[in-house]
N, C-alpha and C positions, 0 to 999 in steps of 0.2 A: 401625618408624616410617619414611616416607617421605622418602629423598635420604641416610639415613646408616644405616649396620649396626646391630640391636637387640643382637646379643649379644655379651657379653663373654667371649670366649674363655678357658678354663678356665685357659689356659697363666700367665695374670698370677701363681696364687698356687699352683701345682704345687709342690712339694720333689722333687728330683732325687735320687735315693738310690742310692748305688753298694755294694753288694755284694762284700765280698772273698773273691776266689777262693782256695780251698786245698786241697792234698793231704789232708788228715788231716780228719775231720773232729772238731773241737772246740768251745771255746766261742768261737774267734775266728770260728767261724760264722754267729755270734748278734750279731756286731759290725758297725756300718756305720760308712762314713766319705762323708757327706756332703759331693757337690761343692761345694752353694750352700743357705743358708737363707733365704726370703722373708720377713721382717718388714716390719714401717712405714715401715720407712727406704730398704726395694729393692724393694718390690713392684710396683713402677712402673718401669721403664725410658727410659720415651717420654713426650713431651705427647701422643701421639696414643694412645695406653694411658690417660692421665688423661682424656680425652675420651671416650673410650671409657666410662669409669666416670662420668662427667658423661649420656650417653647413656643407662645403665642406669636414672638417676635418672627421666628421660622415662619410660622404659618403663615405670617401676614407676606413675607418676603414671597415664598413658595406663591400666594396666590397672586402680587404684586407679576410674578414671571409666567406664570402657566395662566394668566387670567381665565379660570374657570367659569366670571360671571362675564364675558365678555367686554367689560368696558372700555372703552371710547380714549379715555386717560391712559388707560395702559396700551392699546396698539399705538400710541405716539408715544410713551413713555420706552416702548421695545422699535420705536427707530421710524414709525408710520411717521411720510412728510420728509424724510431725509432722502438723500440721493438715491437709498435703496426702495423704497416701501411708498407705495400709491394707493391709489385706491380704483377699484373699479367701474365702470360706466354704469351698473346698477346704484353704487353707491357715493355717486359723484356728489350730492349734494352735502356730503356731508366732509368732504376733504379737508384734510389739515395741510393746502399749500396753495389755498386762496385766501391773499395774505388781503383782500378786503374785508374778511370777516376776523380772521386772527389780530389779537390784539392785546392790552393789560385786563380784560374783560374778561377774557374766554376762558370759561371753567375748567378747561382741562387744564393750564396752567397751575390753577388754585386746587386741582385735586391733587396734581402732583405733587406739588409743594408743601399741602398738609398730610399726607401720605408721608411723608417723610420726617416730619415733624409728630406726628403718631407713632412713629419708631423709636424716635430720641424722647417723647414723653416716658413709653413703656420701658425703655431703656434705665433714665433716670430714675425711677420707681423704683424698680429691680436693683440701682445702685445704692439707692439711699436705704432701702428694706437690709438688704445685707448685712448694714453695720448696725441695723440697732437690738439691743441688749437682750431681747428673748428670742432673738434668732442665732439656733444653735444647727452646725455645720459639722457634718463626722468629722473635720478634719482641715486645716489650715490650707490644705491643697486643694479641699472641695471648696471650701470659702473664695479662694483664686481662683480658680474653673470657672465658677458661677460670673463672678465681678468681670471677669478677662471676655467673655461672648456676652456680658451687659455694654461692657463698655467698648469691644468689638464693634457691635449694631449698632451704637451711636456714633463711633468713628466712620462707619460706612454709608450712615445717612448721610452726615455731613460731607464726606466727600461726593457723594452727589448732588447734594445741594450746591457745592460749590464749585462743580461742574456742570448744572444746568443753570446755576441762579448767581453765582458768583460769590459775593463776599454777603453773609448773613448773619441773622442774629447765632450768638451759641448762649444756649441754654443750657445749664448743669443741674440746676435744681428743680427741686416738686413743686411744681405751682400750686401755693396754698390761696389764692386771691388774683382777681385778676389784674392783668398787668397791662400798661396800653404806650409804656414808655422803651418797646425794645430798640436799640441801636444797631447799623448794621457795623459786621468787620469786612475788612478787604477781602477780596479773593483768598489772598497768600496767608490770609490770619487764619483763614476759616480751614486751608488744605493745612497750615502748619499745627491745628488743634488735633485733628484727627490725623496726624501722623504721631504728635505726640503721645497722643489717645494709643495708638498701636503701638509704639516703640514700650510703653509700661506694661503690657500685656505681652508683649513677642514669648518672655518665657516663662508664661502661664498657661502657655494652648500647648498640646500634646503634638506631637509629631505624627502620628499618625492615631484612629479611632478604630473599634471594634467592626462599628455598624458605620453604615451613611450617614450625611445630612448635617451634624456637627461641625461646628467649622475645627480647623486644624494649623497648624503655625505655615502651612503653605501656603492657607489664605491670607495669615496678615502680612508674611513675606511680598505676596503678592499686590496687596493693597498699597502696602509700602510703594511698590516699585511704581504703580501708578499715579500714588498721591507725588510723588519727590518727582516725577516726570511733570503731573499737572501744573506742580510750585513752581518748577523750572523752567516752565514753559511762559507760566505768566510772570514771573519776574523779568525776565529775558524781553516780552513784549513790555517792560516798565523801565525798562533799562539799567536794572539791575543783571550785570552781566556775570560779576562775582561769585554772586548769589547762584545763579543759575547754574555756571559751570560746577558747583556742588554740589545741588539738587542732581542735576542731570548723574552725574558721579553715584550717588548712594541710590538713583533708581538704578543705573546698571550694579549696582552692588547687591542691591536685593533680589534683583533681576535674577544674578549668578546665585545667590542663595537656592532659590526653587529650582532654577533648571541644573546649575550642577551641583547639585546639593546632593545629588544618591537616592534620593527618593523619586524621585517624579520622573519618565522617560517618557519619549513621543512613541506612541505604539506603531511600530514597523512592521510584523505579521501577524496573520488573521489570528483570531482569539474568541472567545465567546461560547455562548449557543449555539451560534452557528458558523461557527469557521466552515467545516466542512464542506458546506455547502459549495458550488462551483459558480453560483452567478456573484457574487460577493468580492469585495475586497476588505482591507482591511479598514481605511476610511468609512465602507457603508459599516463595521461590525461595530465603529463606536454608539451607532445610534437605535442599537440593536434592544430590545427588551431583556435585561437579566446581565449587560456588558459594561453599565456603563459607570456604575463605581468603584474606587479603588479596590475596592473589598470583593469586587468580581474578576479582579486581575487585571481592572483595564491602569498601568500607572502614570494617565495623562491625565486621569482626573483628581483635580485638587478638591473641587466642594459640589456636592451635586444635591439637589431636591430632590424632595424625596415622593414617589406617587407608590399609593399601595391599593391594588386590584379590591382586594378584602376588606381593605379598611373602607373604602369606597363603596361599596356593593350594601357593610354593616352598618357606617354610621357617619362616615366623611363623604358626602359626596362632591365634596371638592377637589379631591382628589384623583385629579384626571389632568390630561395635557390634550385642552377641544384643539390642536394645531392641525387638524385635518379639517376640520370646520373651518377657525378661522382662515389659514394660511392657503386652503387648498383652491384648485380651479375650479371655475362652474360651465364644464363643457356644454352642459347639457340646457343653458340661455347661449354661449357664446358658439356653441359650432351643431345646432339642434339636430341638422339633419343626418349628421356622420357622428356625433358621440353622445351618449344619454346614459342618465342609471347613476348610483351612487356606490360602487362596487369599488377594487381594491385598481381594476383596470384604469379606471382614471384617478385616482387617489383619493378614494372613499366620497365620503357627504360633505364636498366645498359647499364653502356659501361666499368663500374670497371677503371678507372683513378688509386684507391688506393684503396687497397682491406686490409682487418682484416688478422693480423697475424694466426695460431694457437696459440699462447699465450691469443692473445685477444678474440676470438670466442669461444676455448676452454680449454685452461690451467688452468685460471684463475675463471674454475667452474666445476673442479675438486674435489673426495674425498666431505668433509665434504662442501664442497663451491657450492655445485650442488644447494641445492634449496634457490635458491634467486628470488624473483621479478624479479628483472633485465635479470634472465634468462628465465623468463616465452615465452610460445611464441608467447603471445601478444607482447611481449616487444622486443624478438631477435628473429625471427621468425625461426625455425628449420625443419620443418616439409614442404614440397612441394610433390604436388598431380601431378601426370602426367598427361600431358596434351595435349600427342601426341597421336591418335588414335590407332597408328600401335605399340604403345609399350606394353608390358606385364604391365608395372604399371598404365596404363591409367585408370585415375577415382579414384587409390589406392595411400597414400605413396611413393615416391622413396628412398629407401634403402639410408644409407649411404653408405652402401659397394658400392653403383654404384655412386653416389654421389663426392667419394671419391676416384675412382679409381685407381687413379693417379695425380702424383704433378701438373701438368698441370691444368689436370682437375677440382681439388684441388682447384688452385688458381684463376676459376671464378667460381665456386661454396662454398658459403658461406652463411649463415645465415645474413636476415634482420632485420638491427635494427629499432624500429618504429620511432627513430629519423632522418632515413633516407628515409619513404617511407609513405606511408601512403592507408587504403582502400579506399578513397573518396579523390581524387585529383580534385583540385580547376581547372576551364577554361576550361574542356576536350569540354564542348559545343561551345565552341569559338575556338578550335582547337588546346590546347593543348593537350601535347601526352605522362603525363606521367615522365616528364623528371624533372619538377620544382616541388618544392613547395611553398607556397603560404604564409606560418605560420610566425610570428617574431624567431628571434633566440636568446639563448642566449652568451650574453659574460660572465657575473659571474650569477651563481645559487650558494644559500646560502650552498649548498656540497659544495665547493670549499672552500669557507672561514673554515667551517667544518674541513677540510681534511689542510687546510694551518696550522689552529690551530695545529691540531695534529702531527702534523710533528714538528710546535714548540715547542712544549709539549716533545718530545721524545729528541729531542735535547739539551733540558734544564735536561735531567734526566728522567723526569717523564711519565714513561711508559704507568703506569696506569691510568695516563689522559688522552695519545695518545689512548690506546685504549677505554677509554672509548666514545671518539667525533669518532672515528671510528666505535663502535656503533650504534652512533645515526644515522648513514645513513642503517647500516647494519638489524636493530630495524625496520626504517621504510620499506625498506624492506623485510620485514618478513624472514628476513634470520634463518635458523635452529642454527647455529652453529656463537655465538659471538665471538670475539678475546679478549685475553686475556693478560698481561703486557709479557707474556712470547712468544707470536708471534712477540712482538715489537723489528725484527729484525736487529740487526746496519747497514743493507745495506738497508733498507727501505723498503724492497719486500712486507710486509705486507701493507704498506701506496701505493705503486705506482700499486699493485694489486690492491686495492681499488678504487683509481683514475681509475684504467683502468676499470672497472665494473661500475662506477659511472660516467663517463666523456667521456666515450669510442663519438668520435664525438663531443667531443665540447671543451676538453681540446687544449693546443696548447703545443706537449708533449717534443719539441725538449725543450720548457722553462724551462720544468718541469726539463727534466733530467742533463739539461749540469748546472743549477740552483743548486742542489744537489751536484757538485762537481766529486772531484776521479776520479775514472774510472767508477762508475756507470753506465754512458752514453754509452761505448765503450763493455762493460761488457753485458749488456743488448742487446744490438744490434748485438754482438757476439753469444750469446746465444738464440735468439729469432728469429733474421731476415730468413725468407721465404725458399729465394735462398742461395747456399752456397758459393756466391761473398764474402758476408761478411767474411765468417769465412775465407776466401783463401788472399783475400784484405787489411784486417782489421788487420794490421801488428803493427800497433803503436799507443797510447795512447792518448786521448786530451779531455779535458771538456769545450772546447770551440770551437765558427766556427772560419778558419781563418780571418783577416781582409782582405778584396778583396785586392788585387794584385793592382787591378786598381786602388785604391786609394792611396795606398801606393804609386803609381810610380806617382799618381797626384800630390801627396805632397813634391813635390820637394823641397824645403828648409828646412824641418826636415822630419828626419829620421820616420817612422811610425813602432815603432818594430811589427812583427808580432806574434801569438800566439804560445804558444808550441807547436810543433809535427807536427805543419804544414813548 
């Protein structure tokens, strides 16, 4: 991560073992007498060691988003399987929305779930290290700094825990023994810890940061507005209405925090490296290399990951964004005779991992919704030139009727998004090929908090505030055609079309939807998903993942009920 060291030096939890020397040899051979033992209580030396392990946390996040080793957990963890993200005819067997194979089994569940439970472990460590007596801190304010982005990352695992998994165990402490009796909490227990988590930290995090990649008080602002949205959401489905109507209230409170708060603006003219430029707008200039953190002048972005060319090249090579690999199309199995090559023409070296619904490529700009920014084709690219000598469209166009042929064909052929590709890829002289990008990403852009508000907005009643913050994204995009109180539909299609035009690639949509509640989640995915496993599969209702199997049967001294439907 860029401006601080990713790794954490092995030396923190070594055992120093000494060896006693003897003449004879016997059983005092077989004996050691250890200089020093590492436990909970001295594995830390330093506050800059406890930083250090605060650091680790980023990196795991960072590679949890940019999955640089590919895995399988993480393209359904970033939304593979929901309305938006399929997969394609090469890699049909392996799809996450044939619900004959998904089930309390299936290991991507259980990586998810301990993935995030690795966070709140490293978290906890780092909390309890803090306070004990040979850890010294320049300063009362660094002591809080450090505690406030420990306890940060544990409040944000847990709101994803308890927006994919529901009500789970909360753990605070170091587990010195193991444990086989945890209990679950409700939903509402589990969003009201990690709010409470944030509301003790709000004014410990800095307004704003030197460098990137740190979180900032517009992240927990932001978090806030999500989690008291989430609360309200499912208290509301519990019939707690009370409840709800002030949840919903203090997310549009914190909502108003970050957007008019003076800091954060939606970026309305080109900016950048490359403003200048003429094929550009100001939408393609957020996803630009060198644009897209605060600290580059872009002020939509609240927290952004951090990738560094050099660092990567020296000694991180995780440090990369493979979204051209995984996200991009593979013209060159799906349209052989008219596109080939792994060049910037078709958007570098796909191999389509997870490939854009019709819903998300083309449903959702549709009718009155066609001219938008976002669908320009700087921004989703539509248009590919042939590039095979011996084809009729070589040098012209390729039709979509050829394009589109067939479902197969279909599904590696698709529109680029510039968030996925780019015309000037970073390394190619040093031997990259195409497959990485080089840019920071981000976690929250101020659309999100945007688009959170207005979802609390609708759910409070007020429509015509919903649509109007739905607007202000629609506005900046020069959209033709605004939304009106009277699109602000009670299944949300106008708010999760929006998210999907504005987020496409960077939301994480399984949170969105099974967050939402009902059958939205199942409903959508019925309706939307690619192949038609789903609709043959998808036999039974649920707004949440099960709890893994394997934990449940780890938790041998209480019961762990599992979710509905599963």
């Amino acid at each position: 991560m860029k401006k601080y060291n990713l790794i954490i030096r092995a030396s923190l939890i070594v055992l120093l073992l000494h060896t006693l020397g003897c003449k004879k040899i016997d059983d005092k051979f077989l004996e050691t007498a250890p200089q020093t033992f590492y436990t909970t209580d001295n594995v830390f030396s330093s506050s800059a060691q406890i930083d250090q392990a605060i650091v680790s946390i980023y990196s795991q996040l960072r590679d949890m988003w940019a999955n640089p080793d590919e895995n399988s957990w993480t393209f359904v963890f970033r939304g593979n399987g929901t309305d938006m993200y399929d997969i394609p005819s090469i890699r049909r067997s392996s799809s996450f929305n044939n619900y004959g194979t998904i089930n309390a089994n299936s290991t991507i569940f259980y990586q998810n779930y301990t993935a995030w439970y690795q966070i709140i472990a490293k978290a906890n460590l780092a909390i309890y290290s803090a306070d004990q007596p040979n850890i010294n801190f320049a300063s009362p304010t660094a002591k809080a700094s450090t505690l406030a982005q420990a306890k940060f990352f544990r409040a944000f695992a847990y709101r994803n825990l308890a927006e994919l998994f529901g009500g789970v165990p909360i753990v605070t402490d170091v587990a010195k023994a193991a444990r086989f009796d945890y209990t679950r909490t409700t939903r509402v227990q589990t969003y009201q810890f990690a709010i409470d988590e944030l509301l003790s930290i709000e004014k410990d995090v800095p307004e704003l940061t030197s460098s990137g990649g740190r979180i900032v008080k517009g992240v927990v602002q932001h978090n806030l507005c999500e989690l008291y949205l989430a609360m309200g959401t499912q208290m509301a489905a519990d019939g707690n209405s009370s409840g709800a109507t002030l949840a919903f209230a203090n997310s549009i409170a914190y909502g108003n925090k970050v957007i008019n708060g003076g800091t954060y603006t939606l970026m309305k003219n080109r900016f950048g490296a490359r403003k200048t430029e003429t094929q550009g707008n100001v939408y393609w200039d957020l996803f630009q290399e060198n644009n897209v953190n605060y600290q580059d002048g872009n002020t939509e972005c609240i927290w952004a990951l951090q990738i560094d060319y050099a660092a990567y090249k020296a000694e991180d090579g995780r440090s990369k964004l493979p979204y051209s690999r995984i996200y991009g199309p593979v013209f060159r199995n799906g349209s052989p005779a008219n596109l080939g090559g792994a060049l910037e023409d078709v958007g570098g070296r796909g191999i389509s991992q997870v490939m854009p619904t019709m819903y998300t490529r083309d449903n959702i700009y549709q009718g009155a919704y066609a001219n938008d920014m976002r669908n320009t084709e700087i921004v989703f690219k539509r248009t590919f030139i042939g590039n095979v000598p011996t084809s009729p469209y070589y040098g012209i166009p390729v039709p979509y009727s050829v394009l589109y042929d067939n479902k197969d064909d279909q599904s590696l052929n698709y529109p680029v998004s510039c968030k996925i590709a780019t015309d000037k890829y970073t390394g190619l002289a040093d031997g990259e090929n195409r497959s990485n990008l080089f840019r920071d990403d981000y976690f929250i852009r101020l659309s999100e908090t945007i688009l959170l508000r207005a979802e609390a907005k609708q759910r409070s009643g007020d429509k015509a505030g919903a649509a109007a913050d739905v607007n202000l994204l629609r506005s900046r995009a020069n959209c033709s055609y605004l939304v009106a109180a009277g699109d602000m539909d009670d299944n949300f299609n106008t708010i999760l079309d929006e998210r999907a035009r504005e987020l496409v690639y960077e939301e994480c949509r399984w949170n969105t939807l099974l967050r939402m509640g009902g059958t939205i989640a199942v409903d959508r995915i019925r309706k939307y998903a690619y192949w038609p496993e789903a609709q043959s599969t998808l036999t039974f209702s649920y707004n949440l993942w099960p709890i893994p199997q394997l934990v449940i049967d780890a938790n041998k001294d209480v019961k762990l009920a599992q979710n509905p439907g599963w």
